[in-house]
PADOPA-503170 format. One record per residue: x, y, z of N, C-alpha, C in turn; residue number from 1. Coordinates in pm, whole numbers, plus 50000, padded with zeros to 5 digits. Example, Ala and Ser with C-alpha at 12.3 -4.5 7.8 and 13.67 -1.06 7.14 Angstrom:
BEGIN
+--------+---------+-------+---------+----------+-------+--------+---------+-------+-----+
! n.east ! n.north !  n.up ! ca.east ! ca.north ! ca.up ! c.east ! c.north !  c.up ! num !
+--------+---------+-------+---------+----------+-------+--------+---------+-------+-----+
!  51319 !   49431 ! 50780 !   51230 !    49550 ! 50780 !  51320 !   49670 ! 50780 !   1 !
!  51285 !   49775 ! 50708 !   51367 !    49894 ! 50714 !  51290 !   50003 ! 50787 !   2 !
+--------+---------+-------+---------+----------+-------+--------+---------+-------+-----+
This chain:
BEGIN
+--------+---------+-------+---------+----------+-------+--------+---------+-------+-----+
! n.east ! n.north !  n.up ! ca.east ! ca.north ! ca.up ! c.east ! c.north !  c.up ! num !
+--------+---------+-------+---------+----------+-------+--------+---------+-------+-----+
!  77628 !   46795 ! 87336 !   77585 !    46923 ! 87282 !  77508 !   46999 ! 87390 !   1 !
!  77551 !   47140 ! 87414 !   77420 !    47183 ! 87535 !  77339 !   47299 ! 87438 !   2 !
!  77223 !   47228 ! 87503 !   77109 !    47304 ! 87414 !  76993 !   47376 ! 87500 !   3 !
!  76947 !   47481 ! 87435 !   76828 !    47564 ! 87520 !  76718 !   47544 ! 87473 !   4 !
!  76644 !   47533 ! 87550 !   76491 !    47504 ! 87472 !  76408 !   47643 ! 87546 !   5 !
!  76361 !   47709 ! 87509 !   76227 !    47827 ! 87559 !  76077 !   47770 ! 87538 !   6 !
!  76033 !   47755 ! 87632 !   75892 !    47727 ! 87613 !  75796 !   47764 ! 87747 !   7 !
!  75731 !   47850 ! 87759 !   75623 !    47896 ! 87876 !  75496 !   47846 ! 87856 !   8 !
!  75441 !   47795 ! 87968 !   75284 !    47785 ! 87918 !  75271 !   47614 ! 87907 !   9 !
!  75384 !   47569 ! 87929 !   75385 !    47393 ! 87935 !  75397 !   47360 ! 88076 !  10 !
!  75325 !   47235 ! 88060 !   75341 !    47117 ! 88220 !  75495 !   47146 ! 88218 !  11 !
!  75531 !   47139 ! 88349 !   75673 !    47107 ! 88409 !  75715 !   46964 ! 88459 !  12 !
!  75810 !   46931 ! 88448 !   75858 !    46785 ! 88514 !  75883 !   46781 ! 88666 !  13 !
!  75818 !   46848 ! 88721 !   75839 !    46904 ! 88892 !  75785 !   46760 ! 88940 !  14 !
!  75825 !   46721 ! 89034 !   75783 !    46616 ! 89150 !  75611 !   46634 ! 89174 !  15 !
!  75583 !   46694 ! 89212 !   75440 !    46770 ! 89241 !  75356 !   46735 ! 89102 !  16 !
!  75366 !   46758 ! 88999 !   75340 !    46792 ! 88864 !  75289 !   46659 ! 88777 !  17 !
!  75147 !   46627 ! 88815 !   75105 !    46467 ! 88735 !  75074 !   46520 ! 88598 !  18 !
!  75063 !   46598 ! 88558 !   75031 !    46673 ! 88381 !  75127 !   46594 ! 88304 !  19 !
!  75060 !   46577 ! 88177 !   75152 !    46508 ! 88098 !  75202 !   46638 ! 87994 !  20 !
!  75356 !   46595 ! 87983 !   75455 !    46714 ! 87930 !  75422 !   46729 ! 87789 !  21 !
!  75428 !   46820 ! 87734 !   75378 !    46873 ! 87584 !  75500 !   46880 ! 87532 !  22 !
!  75491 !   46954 ! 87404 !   75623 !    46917 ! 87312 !  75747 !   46935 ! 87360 !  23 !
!  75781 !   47017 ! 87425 !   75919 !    47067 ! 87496 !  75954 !   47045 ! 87594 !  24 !
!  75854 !   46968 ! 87688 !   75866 !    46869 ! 87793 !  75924 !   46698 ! 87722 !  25 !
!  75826 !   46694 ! 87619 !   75928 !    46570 ! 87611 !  76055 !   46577 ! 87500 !  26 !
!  76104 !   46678 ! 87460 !   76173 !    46705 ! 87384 !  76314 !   46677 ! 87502 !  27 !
!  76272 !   46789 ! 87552 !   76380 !    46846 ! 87685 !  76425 !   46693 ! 87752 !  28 !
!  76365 !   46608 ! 87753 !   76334 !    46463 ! 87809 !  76407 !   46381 ! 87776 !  29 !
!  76404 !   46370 ! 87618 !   76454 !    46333 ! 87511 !  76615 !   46349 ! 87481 !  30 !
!  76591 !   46484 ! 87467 !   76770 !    46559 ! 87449 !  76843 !   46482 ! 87576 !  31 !
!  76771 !   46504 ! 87699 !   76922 !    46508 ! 87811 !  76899 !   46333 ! 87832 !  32 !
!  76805 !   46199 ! 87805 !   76808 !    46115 ! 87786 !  76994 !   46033 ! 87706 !  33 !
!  76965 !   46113 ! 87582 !   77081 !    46093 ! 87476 !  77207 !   46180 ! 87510 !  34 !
!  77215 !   46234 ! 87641 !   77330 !    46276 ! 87674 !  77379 !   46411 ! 87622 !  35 !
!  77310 !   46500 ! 87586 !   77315 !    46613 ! 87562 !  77265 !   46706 ! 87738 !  36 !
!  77372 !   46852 ! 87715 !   77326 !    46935 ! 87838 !  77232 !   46976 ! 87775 !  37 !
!  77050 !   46999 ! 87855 !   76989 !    47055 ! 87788 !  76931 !   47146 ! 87911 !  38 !
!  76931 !   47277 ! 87909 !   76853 !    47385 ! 87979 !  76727 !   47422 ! 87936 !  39 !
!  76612 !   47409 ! 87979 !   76515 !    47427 ! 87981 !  76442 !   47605 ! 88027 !  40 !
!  76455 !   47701 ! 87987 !   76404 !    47801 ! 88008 !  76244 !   47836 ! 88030 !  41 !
!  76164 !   47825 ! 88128 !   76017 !    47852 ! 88132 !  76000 !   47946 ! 88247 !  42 !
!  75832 !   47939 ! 88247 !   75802 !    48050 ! 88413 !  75777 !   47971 ! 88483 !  43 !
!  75808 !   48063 ! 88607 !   75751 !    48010 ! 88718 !  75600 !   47945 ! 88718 !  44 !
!  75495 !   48082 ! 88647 !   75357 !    48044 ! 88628 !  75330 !   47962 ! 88559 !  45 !
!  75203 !   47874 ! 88624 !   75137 !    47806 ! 88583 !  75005 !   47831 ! 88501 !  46 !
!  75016 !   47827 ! 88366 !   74910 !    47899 ! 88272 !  74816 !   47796 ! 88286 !  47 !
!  74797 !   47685 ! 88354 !   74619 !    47643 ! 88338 !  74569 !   47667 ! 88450 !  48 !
!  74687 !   47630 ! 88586 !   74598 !    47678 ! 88761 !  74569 !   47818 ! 88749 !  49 !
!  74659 !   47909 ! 88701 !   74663 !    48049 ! 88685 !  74723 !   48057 ! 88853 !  50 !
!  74829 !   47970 ! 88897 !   74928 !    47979 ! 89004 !  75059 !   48024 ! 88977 !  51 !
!  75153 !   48029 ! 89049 !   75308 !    48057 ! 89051 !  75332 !   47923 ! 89113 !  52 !
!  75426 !   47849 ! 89093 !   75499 !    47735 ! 89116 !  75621 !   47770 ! 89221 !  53 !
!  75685 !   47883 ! 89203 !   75766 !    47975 ! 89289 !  75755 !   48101 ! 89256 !  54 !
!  75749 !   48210 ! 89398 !   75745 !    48354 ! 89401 !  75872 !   48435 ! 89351 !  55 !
!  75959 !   48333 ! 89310 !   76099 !    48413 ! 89253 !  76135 !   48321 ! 89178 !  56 !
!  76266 !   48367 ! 89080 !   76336 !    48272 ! 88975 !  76368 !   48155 ! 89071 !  57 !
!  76394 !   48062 ! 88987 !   76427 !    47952 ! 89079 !  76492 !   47833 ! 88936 !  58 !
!  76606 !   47746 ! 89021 !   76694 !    47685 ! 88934 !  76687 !   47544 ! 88974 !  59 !
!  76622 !   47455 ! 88887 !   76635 !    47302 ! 88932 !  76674 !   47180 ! 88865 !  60 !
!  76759 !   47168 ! 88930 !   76819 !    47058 ! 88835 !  76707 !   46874 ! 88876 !  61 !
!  76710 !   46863 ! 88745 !   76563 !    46735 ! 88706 !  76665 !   46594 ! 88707 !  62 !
!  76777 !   46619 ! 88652 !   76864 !    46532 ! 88639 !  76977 !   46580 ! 88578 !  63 !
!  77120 !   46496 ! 88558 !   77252 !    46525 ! 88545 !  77265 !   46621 ! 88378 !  64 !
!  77166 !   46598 ! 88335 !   77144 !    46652 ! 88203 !  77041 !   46743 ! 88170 !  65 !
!  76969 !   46773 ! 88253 !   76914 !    46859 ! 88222 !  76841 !   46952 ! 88352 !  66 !
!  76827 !   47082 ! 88302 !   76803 !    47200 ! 88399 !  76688 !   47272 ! 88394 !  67 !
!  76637 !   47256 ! 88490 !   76473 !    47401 ! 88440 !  76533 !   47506 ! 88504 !  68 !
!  76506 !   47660 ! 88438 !   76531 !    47748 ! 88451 !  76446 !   47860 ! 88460 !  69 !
!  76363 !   47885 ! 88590 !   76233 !    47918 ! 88588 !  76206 !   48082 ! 88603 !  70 !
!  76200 !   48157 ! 88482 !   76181 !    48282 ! 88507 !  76047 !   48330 ! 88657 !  71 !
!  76057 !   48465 ! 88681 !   75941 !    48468 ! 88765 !  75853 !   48542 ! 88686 !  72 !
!  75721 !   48583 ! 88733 !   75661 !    48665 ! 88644 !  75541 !   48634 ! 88700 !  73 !
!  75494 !   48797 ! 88742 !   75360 !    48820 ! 88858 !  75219 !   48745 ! 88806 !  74 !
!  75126 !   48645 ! 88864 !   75026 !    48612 ! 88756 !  74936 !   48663 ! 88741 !  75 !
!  74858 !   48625 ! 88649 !   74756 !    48710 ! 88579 !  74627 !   48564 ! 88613 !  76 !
!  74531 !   48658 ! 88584 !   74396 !    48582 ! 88610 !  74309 !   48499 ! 88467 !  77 !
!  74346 !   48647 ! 88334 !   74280 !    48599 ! 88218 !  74408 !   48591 ! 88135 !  78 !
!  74392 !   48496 ! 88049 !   74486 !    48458 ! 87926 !  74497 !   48586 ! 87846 !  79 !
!  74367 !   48701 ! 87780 !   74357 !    48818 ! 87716 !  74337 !   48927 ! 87780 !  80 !
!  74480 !   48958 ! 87867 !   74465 !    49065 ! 87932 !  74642 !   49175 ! 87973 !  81 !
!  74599 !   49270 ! 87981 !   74716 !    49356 ! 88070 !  74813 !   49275 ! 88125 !  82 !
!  74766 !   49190 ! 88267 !   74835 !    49147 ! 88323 !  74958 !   49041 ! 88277 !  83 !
!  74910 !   48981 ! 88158 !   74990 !    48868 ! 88074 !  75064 !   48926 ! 88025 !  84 !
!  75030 !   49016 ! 87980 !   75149 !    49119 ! 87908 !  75257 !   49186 ! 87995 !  85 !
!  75191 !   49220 ! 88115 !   75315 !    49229 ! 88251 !  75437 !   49121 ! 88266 !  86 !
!  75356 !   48989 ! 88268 !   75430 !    48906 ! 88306 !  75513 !   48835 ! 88216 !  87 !
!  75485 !   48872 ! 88075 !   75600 !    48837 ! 87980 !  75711 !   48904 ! 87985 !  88 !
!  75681 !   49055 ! 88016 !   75752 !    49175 ! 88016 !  75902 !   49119 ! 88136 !  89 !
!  75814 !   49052 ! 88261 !   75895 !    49003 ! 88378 !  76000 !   48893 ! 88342 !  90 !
!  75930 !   48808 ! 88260 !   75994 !    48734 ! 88228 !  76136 !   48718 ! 88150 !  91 !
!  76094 !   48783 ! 88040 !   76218 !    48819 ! 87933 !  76279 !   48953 ! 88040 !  92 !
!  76286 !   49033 ! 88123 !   76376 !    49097 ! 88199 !  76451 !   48964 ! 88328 !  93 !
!  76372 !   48885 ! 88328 !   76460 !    48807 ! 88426 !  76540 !   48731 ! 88361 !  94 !
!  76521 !   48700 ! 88250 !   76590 !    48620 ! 88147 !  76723 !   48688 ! 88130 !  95 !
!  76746 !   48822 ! 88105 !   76837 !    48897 ! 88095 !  76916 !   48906 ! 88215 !  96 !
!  76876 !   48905 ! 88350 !   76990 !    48873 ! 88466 !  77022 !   48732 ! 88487 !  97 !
!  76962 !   48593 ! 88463 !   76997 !    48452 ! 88521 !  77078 !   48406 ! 88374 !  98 !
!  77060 !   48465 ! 88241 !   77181 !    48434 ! 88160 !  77290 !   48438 ! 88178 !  99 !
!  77376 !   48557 ! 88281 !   77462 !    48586 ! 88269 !  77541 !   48460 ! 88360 ! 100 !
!  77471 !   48378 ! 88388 !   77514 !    48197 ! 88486 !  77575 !   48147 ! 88401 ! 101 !
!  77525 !   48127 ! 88246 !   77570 !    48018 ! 88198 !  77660 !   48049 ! 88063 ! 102 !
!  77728 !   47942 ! 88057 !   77814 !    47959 ! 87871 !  77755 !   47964 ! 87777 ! 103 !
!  77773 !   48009 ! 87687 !   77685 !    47964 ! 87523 !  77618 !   47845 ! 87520 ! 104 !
!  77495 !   47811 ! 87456 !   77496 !    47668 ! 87456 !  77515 !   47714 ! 87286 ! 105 !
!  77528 !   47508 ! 87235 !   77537 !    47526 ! 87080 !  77476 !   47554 ! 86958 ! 106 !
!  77335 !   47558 ! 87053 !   77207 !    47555 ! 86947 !  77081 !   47616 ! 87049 ! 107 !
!  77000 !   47696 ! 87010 !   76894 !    47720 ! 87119 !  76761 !   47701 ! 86999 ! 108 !
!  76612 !   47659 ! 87100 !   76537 !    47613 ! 87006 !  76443 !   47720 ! 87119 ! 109 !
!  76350 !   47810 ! 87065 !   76276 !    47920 ! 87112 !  76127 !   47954 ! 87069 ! 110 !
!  76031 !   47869 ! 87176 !   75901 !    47894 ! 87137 !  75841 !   48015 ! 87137 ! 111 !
!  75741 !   48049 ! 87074 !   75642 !    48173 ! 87054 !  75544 !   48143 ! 87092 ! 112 !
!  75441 !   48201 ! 87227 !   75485 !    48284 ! 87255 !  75599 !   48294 ! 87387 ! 113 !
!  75674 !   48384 ! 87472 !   75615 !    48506 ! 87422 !  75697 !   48549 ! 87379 ! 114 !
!  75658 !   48669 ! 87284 !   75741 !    48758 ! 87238 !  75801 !   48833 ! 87303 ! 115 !
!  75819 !   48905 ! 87361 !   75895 !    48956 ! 87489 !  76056 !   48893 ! 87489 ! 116 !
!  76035 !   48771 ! 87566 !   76117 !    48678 ! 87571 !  76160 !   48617 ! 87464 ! 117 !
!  76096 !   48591 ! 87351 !   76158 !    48586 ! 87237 !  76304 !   48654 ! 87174 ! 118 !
!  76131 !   48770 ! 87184 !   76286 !    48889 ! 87132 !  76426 !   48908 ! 87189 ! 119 !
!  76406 !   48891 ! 87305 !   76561 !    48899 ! 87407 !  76644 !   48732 ! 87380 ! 120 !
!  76566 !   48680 ! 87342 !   76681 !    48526 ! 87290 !  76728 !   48560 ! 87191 ! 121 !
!  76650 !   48631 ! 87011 !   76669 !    48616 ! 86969 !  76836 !   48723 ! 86968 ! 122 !
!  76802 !   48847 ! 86979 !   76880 !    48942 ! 87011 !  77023 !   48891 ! 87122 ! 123 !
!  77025 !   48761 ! 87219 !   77136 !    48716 ! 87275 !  77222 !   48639 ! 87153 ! 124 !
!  77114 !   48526 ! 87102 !   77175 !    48487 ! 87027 !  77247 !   48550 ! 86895 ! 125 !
!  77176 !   48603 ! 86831 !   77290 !    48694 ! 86710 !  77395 !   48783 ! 86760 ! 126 !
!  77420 !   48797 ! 86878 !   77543 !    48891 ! 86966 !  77647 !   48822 ! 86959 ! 127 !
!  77582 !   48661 ! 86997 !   77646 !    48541 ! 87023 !  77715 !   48447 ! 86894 ! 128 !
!  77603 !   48492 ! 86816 !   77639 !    48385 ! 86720 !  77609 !   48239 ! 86725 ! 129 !
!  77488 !   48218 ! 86813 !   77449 !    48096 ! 86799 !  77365 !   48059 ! 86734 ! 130 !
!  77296 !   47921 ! 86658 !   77226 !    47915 ! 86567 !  77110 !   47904 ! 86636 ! 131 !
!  76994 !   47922 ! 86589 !   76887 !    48009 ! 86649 !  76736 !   47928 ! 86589 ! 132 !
!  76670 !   47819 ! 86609 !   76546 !    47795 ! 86571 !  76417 !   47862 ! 86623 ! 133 !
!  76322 !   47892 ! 86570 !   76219 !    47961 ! 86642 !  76053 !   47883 ! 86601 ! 134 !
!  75957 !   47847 ! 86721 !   75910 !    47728 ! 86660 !  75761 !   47823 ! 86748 ! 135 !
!  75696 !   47886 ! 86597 !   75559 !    47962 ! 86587 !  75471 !   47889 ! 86661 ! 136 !
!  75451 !   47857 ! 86778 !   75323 !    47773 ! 86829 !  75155 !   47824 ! 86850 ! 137 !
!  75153 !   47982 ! 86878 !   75079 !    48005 ! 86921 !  75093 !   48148 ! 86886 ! 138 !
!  74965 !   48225 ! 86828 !   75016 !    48379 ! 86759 !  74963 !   48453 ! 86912 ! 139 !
!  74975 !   48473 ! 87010 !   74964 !    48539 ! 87119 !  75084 !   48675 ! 87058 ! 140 !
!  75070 !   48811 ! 87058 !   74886 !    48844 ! 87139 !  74813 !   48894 ! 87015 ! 141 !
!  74854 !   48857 ! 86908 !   74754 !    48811 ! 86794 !  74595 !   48823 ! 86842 ! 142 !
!  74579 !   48777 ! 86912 !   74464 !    48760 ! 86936 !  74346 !   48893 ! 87020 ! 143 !
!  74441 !   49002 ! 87035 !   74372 !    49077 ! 87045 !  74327 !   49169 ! 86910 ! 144 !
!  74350 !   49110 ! 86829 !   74302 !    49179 ! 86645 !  74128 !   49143 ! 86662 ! 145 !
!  74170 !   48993 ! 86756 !   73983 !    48958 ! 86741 !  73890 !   48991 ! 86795 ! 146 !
!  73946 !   49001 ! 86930 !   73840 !    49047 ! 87013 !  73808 !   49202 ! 87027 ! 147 !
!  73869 !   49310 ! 86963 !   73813 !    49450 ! 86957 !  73798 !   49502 ! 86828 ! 148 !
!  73737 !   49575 ! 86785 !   73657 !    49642 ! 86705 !  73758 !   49661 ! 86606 ! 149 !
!  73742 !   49625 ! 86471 !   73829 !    49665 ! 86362 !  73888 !   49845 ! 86411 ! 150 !
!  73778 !   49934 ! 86393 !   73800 !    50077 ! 86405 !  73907 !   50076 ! 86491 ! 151 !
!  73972 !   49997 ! 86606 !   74052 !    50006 ! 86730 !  74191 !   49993 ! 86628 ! 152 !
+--------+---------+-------+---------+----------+-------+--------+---------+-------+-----+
């Protein structure tokens, strides 16, 4: 079965990379273990160093089954800011040129956030007709309701 997983904001399985993998790291792990193609869609950035891992998209294959697929996207310094919102923006637009690489997969599974990138999966997939899970992790950018003034 080849399957997509979306998830930004997780440890990567990079050589370099001693972090232990969060849900879609070991999911992704999991799937291409049992012989499924599984593509892995994330960023380049690194949301806890607040680094880039690479200055451009970049494509790496981890093993015979499975693929990271690393959007780029300029970084930002604070988690609640402008700049994050840039770089989702980057993201889900790069998403839209390195799709056009691959076939349908059969099933895509698509974390939140971001929305950005969300929205452009969800919108490939119903074009497509593929079945479509979407897995609420995190209400980003929700979170600017809290930090400014009701009146805003």
């Amino acid at each position: 079965m080849k399957i997509w997983l979306f998830a930004i904001g997780e440890p990567l399985p990079l050589p370099e990379n001693n972090d232990r993998l969060h849900r879609c790291g070991l999911l992704a792990k999991e799937l291409s273990k049992r012989g499924n193609e599984v593509v892995w869609w994330s960023s380049t950035f690194n949301h806890f160093s607040k680094t880039n891992y690479f200055e451009h998209n970049k494509k790496i294959i981890i093993n015979k089954n499975l693929i990271l697929e690393l959007l780029y996207g300029k970084k930002y310094k604070k988690n609640i800011s402008l700049s994050r919102v840039r770089n989702h923006n980057q993201i889900a637009k790069n998403f839209l040129s390195r799709v056009k690489n691959y076939e349908n997969p059969d099933i895509i599974l698509c974390a939140i956030p971001s929305i950005e990138l969300s929205y452009e999966v969800v919108k490939f997939a119903k074009r497509r007709d593929i079945p479509l899970i979407t897995d609420a992790r995190d209400m980003w950018p929700d979170i600017f309701e809290l930090i400014f003034p009701k009146i805003i």
